[in-house]
Every structure is written in C-alpha cells, then in structure tokens.
C-alpha positions in Angstrom: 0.0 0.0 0.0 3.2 2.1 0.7 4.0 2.3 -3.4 0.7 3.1 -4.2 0.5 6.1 -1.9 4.0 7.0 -2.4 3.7 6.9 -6.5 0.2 9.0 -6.3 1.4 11.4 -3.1 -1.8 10.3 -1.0 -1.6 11.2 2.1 -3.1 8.1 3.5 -4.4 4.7 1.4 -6.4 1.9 3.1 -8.5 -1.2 2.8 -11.2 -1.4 5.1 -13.7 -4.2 6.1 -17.0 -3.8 7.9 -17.0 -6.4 11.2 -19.0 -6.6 13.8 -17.8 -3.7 15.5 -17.4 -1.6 12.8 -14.5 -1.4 9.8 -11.0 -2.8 10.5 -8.0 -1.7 8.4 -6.7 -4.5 6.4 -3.9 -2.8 4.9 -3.0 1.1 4.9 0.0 3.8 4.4 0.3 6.7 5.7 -1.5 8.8 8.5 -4.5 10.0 9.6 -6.6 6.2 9.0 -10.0 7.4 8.3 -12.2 5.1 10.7 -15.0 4.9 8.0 -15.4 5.9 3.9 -17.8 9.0 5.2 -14.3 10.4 6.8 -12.1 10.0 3.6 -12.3 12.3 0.6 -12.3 9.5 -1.9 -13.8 6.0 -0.9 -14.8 3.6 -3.4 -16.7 -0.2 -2.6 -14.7 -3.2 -3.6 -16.1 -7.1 -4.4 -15.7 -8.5 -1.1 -17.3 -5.9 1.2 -14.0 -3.8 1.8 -13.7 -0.2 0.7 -10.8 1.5 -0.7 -10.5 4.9 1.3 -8.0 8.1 -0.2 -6.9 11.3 1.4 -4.9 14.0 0.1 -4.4 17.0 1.4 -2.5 18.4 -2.3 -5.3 17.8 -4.9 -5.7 19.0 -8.0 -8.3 20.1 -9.9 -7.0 17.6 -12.8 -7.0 14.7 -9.5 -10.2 15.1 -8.4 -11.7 14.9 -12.3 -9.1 11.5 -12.5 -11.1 10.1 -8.9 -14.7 12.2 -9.2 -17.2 9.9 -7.4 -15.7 6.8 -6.9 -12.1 5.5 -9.0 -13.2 4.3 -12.8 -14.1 0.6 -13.2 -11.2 -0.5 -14.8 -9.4 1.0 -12.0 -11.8 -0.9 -9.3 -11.5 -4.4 -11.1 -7.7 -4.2 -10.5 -7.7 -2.9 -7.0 -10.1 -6.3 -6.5 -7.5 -8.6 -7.7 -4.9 -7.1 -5.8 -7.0 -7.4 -3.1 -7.7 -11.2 -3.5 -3.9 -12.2 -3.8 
C-alpha cells in the first residue's frame, strides 16, 4: 500500500472491512486512518465488502476529475485482484 501512496502522493491509502464492531484496516500507508469511507475524501466499494479509502491533502483540480465519485471501473476491477492475492 506504501508504493501506491508514495507513486500518487496520497496522504493516506487503506483497505477497510466492515466487522461486527465496525471497519478494520486491512492494509493502509500513511497517516491519519480514516475510521469509515464517510471520513475519507475518496472512498470507493470493492467485491468483497472492503472499501478503498484516499486522502490527500495536495489535490488538484485535474486529480479530483481523474477520482470524481468513486475511481473508474477498470481502475476498481484491478484494486479487486490485488486485493484477492
């Protein structure tokens, strides 16, 4: 999660998972962890009931076109695999 938050200068990058008590991380980089996709700027649902949350402090206008509502689908499928392996 590191590279991807290093190669687009996120601020912070995370999987999360709704349990029981809420969402867990199941991977992130980088600081503040958004405890829920209402508290990140860009969240988007994955396959398996985890959401990919963004922040960035440094966007664009050009960035925030790229992301808009949630990332593009091609972009969403391969977040998915990565997920899965």
């Amino acid at each position: 999660m590191d590279v991807v938050r290093r190669t687009f200068d996120l601020d912070t990058i995370a999987l999360l998972r709704r349990t029981e008590a809420g969402r867990q991380a199941q991977a992130a980089a980088g600081a503040p962890l958004p405890a829920t996709p209402d508290e990140a700027p860009f969240s988007a649902e994955l396959s398996d009931g985890c959401v990919l949350v963004m922040a960035v402090d440094r966007l664009t206008a050009r960035d925030a076109q790229l992301l808009g509502p949630s990332p593009p689908s091609c972009a969403s499928t391969q977040l998915d695999r990565l997920h899965r392996q």
